[in-house]
N, C-alpha and C positions, 0 to 999 in steps of 0.2 A: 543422767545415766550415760555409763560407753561401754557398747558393746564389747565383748570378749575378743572382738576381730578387730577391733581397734577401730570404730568409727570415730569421724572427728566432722566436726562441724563449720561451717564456714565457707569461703571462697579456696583460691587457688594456695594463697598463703597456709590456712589451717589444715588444707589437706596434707603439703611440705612436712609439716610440725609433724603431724600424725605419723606419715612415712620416716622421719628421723628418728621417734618414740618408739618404732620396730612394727607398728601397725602397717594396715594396708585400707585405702578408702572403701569403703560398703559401695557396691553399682546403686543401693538406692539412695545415694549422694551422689553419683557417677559427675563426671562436667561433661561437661556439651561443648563444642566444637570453638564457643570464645571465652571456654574454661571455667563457665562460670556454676557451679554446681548445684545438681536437681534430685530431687527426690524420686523414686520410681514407685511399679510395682505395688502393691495394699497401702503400702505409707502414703505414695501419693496418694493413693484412692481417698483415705482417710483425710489426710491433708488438704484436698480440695474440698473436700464434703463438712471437716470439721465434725465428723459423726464416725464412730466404730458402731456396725451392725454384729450384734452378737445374738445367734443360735441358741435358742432355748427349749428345753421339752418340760411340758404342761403338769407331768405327773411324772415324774421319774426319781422318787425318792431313794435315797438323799443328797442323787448327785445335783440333779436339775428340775424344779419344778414350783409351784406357781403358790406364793404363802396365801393365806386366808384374803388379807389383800390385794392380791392378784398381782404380788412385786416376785420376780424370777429370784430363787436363793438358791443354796443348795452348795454343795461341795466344789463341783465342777465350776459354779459360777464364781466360788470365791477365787478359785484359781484362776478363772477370765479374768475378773479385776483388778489381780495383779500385774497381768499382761497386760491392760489398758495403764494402769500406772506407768509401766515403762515406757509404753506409747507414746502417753503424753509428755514423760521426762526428753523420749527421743525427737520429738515435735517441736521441744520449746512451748506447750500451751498446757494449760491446766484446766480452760474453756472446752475443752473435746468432749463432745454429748455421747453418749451410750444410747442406744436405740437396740431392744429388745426385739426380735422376729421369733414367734413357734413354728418350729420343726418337729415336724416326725423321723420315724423311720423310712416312709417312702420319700421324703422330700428332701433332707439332710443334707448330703451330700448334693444333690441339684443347686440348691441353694448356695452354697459354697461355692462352686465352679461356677456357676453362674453371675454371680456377685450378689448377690442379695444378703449375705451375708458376710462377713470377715474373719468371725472366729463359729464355732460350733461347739457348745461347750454344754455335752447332756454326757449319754453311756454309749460312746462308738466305739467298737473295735478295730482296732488295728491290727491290718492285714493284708497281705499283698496284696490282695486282688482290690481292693480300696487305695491300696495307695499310688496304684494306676493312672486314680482321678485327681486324691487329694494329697497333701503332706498331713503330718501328726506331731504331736509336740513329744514330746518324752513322756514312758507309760504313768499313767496316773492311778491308776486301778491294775489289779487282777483280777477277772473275775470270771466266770465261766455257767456255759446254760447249765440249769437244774430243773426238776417239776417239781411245783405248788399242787397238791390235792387236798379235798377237803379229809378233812382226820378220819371222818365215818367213814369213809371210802377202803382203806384198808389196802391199799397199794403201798408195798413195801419197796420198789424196786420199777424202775421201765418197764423191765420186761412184762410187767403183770397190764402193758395197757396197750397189749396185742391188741387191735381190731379197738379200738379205743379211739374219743376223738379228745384231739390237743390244741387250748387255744395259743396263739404266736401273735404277735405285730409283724407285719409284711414286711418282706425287704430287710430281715435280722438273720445276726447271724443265729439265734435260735429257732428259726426257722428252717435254715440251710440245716441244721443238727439233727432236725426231726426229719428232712426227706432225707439225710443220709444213712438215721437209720432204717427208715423204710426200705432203704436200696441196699445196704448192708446187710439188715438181719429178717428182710422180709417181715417186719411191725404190722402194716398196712394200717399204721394210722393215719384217723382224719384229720388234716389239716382244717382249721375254724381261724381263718384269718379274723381279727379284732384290730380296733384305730388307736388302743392305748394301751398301759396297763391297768388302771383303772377297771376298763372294761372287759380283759381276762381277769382279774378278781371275781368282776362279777359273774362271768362265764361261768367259772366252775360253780361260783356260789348258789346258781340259779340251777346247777344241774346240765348247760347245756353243752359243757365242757367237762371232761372226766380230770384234766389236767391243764395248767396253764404253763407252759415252757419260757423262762427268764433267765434273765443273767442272777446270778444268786444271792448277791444284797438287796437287788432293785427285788427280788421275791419276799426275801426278809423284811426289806424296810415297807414293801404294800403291804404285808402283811400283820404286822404290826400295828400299822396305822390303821387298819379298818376295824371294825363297828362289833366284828368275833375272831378277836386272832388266834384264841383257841381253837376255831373251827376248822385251822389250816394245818397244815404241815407242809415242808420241804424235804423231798426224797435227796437220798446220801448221792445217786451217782451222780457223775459230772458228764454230761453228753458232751462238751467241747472247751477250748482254751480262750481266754475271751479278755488280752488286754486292753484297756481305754488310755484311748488318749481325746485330746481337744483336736479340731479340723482349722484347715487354716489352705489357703489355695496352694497348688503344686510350683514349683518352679521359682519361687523366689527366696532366692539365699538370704536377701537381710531382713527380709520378716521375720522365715525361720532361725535366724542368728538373735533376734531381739526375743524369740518363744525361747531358744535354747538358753541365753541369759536371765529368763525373771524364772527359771528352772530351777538353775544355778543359785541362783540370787536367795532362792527360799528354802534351798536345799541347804547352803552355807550354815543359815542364820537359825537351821532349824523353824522354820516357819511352813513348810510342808510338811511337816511330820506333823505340828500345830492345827495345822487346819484338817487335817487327815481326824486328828483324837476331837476336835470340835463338831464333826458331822459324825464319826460312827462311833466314839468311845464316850462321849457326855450326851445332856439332853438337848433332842432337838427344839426347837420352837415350838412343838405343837405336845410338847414334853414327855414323848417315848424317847428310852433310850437303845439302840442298836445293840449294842455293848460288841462291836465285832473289830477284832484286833489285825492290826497290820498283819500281812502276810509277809515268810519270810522272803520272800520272790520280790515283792516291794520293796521292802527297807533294802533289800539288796539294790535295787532301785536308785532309787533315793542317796543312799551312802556311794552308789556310782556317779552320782550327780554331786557330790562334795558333801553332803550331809555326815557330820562328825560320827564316826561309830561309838557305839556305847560300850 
């Protein structure tokens, strides 16, 4: 693989080549003071460890989450995989181990600036106030908070869940949705913090939740996959704006240049639009199908990252 910025590989001579070719050397090939050139930055990280640490979350249908045999799949991770291929293309090795970490929402981003991670590849939104800590790859999702209630319930709208308790996963932006509208429009609902979504399914479904607040596949696709999906519905409003992307640490251009290239790479080839109709337009593994269609927001997306228009 060579990146879009023209990396080149080698000593003092290869870097030459590349600078003639109209390229410029990546810093994380930079050379060192007797020319002789190094890796920096997450590549080296990876590079010395021989292991990408990648971010997973446990239940987050159908981007990230954990098959029957307890192997991480999911949308988001197919798109990690790719980024690990170019890795390994940018490395020279084909030997580079994947090494799975779970994350939540409170841990996420720690994990990532901290290193314990290298990529985060579940349902994060991108947002400035996030991208303070971390970078992002290019949006991979649209998607935005909605409420799941049970169907008996008969809330047609937010507004019917005045004085009403909502369950959330900590530390989300559908969190932040629900205290805005309590500050907003005076709601005064109860926030019921929960460790998954798994466990807001079950919230409402036990009664101790009137609604569970998600991003509005990840509501579709739990709900779906549970045990009554008649039992649920998903109310029409949209309480917030909620693009995903993958996490990846701040401040380094050629990592970000190698995310922004396997982007590209599968935008071209039409192989993101592919993977896109493999997780929500056919059947999943556990053989529900989503049936939910690119948005136009997306494929605008996508087609801005070289993907051929139709």
């Amino acid at each position: 693989m060579r990146l879009a910025a023209g990396v080149c590989r080698g000593a003092a001579v290869a870097v030459a080549a590349c600078l003639v070719a109209g390229g410029q050397p990546s810093a994380a090939l930079a050379q060192d003071a007797a020319g002789v050139t190094r890796l920096a930055g997450t590549l080296e990280k990876i590079n010395a460890a021989q292991t990408i640490a990648i971010g997973y979350r446990s239940a987050s249908l159908p981007f990230s989450y954990r098959s029957p045999a307890g192997v991480p799949i999911g949308y988001s991770i197919d798109l990690c995989q790719e980024i690990v291929k170019d890795v390994r293309a940018e490395l020279g090795t084909q030997t580079l181990q994947v090494r799975y970490v779970p994350v939540d929402t409170r841990t996420r981003i720690a994990s990532v600036v901290g290193g314990t991670i290298d990529l985060e590849c579940g349902t994060t939104t991108n947002n400035s106030e996030r991208q303070q800590q971390v970078s992002f790859s290019p949006i991979i999702f649209v998607s935005g908070t909605k409420l799941a209630v049970r169907r008996s319930s008969r809330f047609g709208s937010y507004r019917d869940l005045k004085g009403r308790t909502v369950a959330v996963t900590p530390a989300s932006t559908n969190e932040a949705a629900i205290q805005a509208l309590n500050s907003s429009e005076g709601m005064n609902i109860t926030i019921q913090e929960v460790p998954g979504n798994a466990e807001a399914l079950e919230s409402i479904a036990a009664g101790k939740a009137d609604a569970w607040a998600g991003d509005d596949a990840v509501l579709v696709a739990a709900i779906a996959a549970s045990s009554n999906p008649r039992g649920f519905m998903v109310l029409d409003d949209f309480l917030s704006y909620d693009p995903y992307g993958i996490m990846y640490r701040k401040d380094d251009p050629d990592f970000a240049a190698l995310v922004n290239h396997t982007f590209e790479r599968l935008a071209q080839t039409r192989e993101l639009a592919r993977i896109y109709e493999q997780w929500f337009q056919r059947k999943l593994p556990s053989g529900t199908t989503l049936g939910i269609a690119m948005s136009p927001q997306l494929r605008s997306i996508f087609e801005s990252l070289g993907q051929p228009t139709e």
